[in-house]
One Martini backbone bead per residue (centre of mass of N, CA, C, O) as a GRO file, in nm:
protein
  229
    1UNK     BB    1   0.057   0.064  -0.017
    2UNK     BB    2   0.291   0.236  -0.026
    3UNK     BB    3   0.390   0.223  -0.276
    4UNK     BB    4   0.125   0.337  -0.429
    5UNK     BB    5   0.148   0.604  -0.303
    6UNK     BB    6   0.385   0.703  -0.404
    7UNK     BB    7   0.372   0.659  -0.711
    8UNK     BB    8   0.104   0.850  -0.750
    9UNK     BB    9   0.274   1.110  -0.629
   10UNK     BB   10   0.537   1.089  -0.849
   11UNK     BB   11   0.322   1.147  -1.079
   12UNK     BB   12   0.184   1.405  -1.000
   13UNK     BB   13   0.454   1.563  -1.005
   14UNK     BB   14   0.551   1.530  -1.303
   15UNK     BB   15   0.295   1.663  -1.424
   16UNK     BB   16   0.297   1.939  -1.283
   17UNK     BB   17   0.559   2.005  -1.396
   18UNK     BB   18   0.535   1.949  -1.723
   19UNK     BB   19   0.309   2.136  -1.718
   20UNK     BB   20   0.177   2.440  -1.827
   21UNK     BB   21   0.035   2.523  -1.566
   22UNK     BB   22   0.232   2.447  -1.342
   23UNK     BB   23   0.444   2.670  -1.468
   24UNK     BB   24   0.291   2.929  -1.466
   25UNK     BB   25   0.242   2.914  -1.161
   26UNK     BB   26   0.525   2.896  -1.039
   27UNK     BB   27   0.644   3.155  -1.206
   28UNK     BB   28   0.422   3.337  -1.041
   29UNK     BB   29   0.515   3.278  -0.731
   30UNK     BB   30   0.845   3.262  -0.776
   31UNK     BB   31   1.156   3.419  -0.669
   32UNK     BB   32   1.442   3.531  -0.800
   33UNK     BB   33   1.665   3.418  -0.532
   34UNK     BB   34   1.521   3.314  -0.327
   35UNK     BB   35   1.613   3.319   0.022
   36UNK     BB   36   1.606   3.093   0.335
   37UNK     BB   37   1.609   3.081   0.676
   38UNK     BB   38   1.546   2.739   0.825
   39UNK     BB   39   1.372   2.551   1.077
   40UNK     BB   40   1.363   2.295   1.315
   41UNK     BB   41   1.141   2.000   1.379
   42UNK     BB   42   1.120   1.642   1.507
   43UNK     BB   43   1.086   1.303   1.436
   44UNK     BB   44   1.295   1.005   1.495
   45UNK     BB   45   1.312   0.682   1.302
   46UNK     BB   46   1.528   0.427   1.415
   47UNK     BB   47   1.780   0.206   1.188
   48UNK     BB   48   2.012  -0.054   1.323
   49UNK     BB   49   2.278  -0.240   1.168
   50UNK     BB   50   2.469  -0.497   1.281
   51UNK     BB   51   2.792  -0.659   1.220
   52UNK     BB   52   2.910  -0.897   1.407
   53UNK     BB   53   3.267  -0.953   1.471
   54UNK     BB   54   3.391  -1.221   1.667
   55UNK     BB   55   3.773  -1.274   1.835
   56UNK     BB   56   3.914  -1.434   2.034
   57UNK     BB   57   4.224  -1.389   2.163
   58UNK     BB   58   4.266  -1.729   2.270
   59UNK     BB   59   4.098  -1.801   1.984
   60UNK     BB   60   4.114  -1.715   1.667
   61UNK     BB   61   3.954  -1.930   1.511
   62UNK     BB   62   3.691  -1.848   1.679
   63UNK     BB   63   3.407  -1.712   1.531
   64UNK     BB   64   3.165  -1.481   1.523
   65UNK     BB   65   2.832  -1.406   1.377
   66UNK     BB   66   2.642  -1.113   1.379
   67UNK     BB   67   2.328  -0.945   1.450
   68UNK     BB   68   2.231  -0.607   1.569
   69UNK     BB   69   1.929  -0.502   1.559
   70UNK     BB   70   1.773  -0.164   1.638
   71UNK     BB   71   1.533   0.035   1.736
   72UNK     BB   72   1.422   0.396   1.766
   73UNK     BB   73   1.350   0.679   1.899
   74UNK     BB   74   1.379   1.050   1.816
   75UNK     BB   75   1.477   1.399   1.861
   76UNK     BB   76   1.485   1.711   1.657
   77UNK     BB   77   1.710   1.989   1.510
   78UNK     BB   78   1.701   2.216   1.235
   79UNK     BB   79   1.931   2.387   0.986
   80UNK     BB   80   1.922   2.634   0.688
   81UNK     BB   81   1.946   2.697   0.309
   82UNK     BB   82   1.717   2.834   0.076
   83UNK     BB   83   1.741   2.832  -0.290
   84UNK     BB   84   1.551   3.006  -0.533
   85UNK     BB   85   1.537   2.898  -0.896
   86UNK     BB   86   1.360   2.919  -1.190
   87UNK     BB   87   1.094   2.934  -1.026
   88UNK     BB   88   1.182   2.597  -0.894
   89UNK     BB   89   1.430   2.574  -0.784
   90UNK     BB   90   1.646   2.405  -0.548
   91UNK     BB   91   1.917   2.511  -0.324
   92UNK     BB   92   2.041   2.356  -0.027
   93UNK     BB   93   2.148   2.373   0.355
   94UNK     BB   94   2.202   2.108   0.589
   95UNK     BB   95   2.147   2.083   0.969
   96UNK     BB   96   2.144   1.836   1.233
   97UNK     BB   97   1.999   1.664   1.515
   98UNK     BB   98   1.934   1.378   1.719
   99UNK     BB   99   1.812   1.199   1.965
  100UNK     BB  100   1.858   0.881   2.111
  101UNK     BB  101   1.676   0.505   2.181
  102UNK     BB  102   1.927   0.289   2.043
  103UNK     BB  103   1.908  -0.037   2.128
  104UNK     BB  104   2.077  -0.383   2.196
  105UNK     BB  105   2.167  -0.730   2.273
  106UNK     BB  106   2.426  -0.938   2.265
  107UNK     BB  107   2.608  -1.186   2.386
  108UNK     BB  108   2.550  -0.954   2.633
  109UNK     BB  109   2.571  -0.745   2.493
  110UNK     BB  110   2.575  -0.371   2.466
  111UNK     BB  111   2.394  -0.158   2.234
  112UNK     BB  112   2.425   0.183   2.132
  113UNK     BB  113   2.225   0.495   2.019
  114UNK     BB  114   2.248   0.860   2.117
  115UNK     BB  115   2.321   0.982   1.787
  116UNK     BB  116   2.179   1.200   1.511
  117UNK     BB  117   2.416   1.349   1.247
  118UNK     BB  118   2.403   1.622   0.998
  119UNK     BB  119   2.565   1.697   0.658
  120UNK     BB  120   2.372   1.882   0.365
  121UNK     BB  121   2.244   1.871   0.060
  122UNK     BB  122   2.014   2.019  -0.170
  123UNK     BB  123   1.751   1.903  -0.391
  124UNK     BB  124   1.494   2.047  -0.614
  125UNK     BB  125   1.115   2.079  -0.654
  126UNK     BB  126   0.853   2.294  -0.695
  127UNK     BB  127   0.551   2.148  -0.840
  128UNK     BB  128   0.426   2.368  -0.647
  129UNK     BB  129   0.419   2.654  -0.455
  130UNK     BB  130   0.391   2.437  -0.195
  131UNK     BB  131   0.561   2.176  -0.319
  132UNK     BB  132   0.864   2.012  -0.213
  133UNK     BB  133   1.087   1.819  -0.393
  134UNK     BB  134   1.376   1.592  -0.244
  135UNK     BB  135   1.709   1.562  -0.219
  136UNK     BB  136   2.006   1.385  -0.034
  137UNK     BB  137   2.364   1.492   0.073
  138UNK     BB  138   2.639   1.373   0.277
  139UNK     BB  139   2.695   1.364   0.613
  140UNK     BB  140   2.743   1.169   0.886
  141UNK     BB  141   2.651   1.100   1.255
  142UNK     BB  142   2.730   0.828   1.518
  143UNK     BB  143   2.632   0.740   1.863
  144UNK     BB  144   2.850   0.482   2.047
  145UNK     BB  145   2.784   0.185   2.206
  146UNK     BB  146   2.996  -0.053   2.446
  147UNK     BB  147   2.897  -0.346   2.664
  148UNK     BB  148   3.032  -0.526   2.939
  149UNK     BB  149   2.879  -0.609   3.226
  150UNK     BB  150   3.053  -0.782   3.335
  151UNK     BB  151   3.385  -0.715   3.220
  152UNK     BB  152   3.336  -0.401   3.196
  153UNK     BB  153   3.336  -0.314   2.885
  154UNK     BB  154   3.410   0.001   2.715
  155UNK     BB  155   3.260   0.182   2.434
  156UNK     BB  156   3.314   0.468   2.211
  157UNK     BB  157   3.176   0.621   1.944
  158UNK     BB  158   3.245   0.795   1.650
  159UNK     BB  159   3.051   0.793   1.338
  160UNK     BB  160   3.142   0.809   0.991
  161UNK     BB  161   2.953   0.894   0.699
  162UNK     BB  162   2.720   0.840   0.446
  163UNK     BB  163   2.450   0.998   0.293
  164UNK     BB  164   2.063   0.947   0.189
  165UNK     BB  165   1.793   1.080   0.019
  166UNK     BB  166   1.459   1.206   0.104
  167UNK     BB  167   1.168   1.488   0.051
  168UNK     BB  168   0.901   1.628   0.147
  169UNK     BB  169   0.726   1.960   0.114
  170UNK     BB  170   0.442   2.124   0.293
  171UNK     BB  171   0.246   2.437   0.265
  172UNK     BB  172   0.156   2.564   0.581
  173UNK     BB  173   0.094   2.838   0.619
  174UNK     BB  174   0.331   2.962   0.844
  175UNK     BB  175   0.438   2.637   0.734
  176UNK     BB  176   0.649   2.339   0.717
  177UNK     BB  177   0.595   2.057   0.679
  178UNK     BB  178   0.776   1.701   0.704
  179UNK     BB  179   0.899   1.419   0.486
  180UNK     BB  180   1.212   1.188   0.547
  181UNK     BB  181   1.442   0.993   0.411
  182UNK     BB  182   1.746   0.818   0.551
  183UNK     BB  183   2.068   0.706   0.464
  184UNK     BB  184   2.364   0.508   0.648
  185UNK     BB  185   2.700   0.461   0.615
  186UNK     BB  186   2.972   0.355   0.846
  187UNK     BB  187   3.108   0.124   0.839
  188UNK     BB  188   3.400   0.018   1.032
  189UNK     BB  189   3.415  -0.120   1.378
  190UNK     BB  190   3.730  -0.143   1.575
  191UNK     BB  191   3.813  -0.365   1.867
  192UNK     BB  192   3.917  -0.477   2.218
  193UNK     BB  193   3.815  -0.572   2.437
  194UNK     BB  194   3.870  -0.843   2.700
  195UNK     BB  195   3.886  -1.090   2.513
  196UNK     BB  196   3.780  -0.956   2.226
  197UNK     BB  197   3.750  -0.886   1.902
  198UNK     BB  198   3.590  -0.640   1.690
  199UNK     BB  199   3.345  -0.592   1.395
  200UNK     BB  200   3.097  -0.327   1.301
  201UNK     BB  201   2.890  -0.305   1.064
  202UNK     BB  202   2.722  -0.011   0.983
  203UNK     BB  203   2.411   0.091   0.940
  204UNK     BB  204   2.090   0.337   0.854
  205UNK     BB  205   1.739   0.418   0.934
  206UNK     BB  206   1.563   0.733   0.848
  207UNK     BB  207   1.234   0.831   0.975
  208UNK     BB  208   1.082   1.198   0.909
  209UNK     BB  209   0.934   1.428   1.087
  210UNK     BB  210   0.806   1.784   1.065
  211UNK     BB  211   0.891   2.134   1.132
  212UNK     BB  212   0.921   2.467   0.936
  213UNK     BB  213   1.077   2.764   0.964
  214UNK     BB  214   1.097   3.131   0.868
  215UNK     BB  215   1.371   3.378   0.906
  216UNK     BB  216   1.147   3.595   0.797
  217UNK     BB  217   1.036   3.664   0.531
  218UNK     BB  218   0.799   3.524   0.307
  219UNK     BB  219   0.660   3.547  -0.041
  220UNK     BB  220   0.470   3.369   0.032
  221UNK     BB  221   0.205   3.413   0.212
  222UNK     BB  222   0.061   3.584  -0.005
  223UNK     BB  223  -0.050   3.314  -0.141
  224UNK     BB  224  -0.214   3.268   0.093
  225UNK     BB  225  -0.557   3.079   0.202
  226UNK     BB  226  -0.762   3.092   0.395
  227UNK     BB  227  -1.089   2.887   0.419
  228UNK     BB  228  -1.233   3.107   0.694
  229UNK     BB  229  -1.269   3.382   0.488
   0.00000   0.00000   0.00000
């Protein structure tokens, strides 16, 4: 049912896009150059997938593989800057922070994601003057715990990595909708335990929704209408 949802999404987006009323629409509405400074806030939904590979010290023959995949919600704040050209095109940059409570045990071990923070580029168009389709991509980080409780064992490290999305924004009266989707590869993460050897290979998939303000006059304001005057 999602999937048939976004495929007619993004077929009347393209069609909007490509009609010639919808292009008459968007260039009398859009203004060449118009920049703004944009905040927000959001509900974020992690999932992140752990490969881990562990080798006894005293037993290196010995490997064990399993994965720790575990979800979580967390919330979070972005700030950015999107200009808009060609009276329908944007190109905007972006950065956010959302806080964690994504973790799970695996063979006595706990894992833990703390917080996920990006640094990102924007391209999009907007299909009419209120409706912004846009992809994403840029730098991610995301903050890792390990611990074995038994032998005391503590690890925590800052994981970097490439992120990739997309995602749609709606102007609604003085404020923007937004729901998008991130992926994103940390590589791997080896470290040495008390007894073993680790090696973590993690990604990332975050599904957020929220709402974004911009900072001084926005000049779509002029063409909203209240639907109750």
């Amino acid at each position: 049912m999602r999937t048939i949802h976004f495929g007619a999404m993004l077929a009347l987006a393209v069609g909007l896009v490509l009609s010639p009323a919808g292009a008459r629409e968007a260039a009398a509405q859009h203004t060449e150059g118009n920049g703004k400074i944009r905040f927000g806030f959001f509900l974020n939904g992690q999932n992140t997938d752990r490969h881990v590979r562990e080798t006894p010290i005293l037993a290196p023959a010995i490997v064990t593989d399993g994965s720790a995949s575990s979800s979580g919600l967390g919330v979070g704040g972005s700030l950015g800057y999107d200009y808009v050209f060609g009276h329908r095109w944007m190109l905007g940059i972006e950065a956010d922070v959302s806080l964690l409570d994504v973790g799970t045990n695996y063979l006595g071990r706990s894992y833990r994601d703390d917080y996920f923070a990006t640094a990102r580029g924007r391209f999009g168009v907007y299909v009419n003057p209120n409706w912004l389709l846009y992809t994403t991509v840029g730098i991610g980080w995301l903050g890792k715990q390990w611990k074995d409780p038994v032998l005391r064992g503590d690890e925590s490290k800052t994981l970097t990595g490439v992120t990739v999305g997309g995602g749609l924004e709606v102007r609604w009266y003085h404020m923007t909708l937004f729901a998008e989707y991130l992926y994103a590869d940390f590589g791997r993460w080896s470290f040495t335990g008390p007894t073993s050897r680790l090696a973590l290979d993690v990604e990332s998939h975050a599904i957020r929704g929220g709402v974004k303000f911009a900072i001084g006059y926005d000049y779509r304001d002029d063409y909203l209408r209240d639907p109750y005057k």
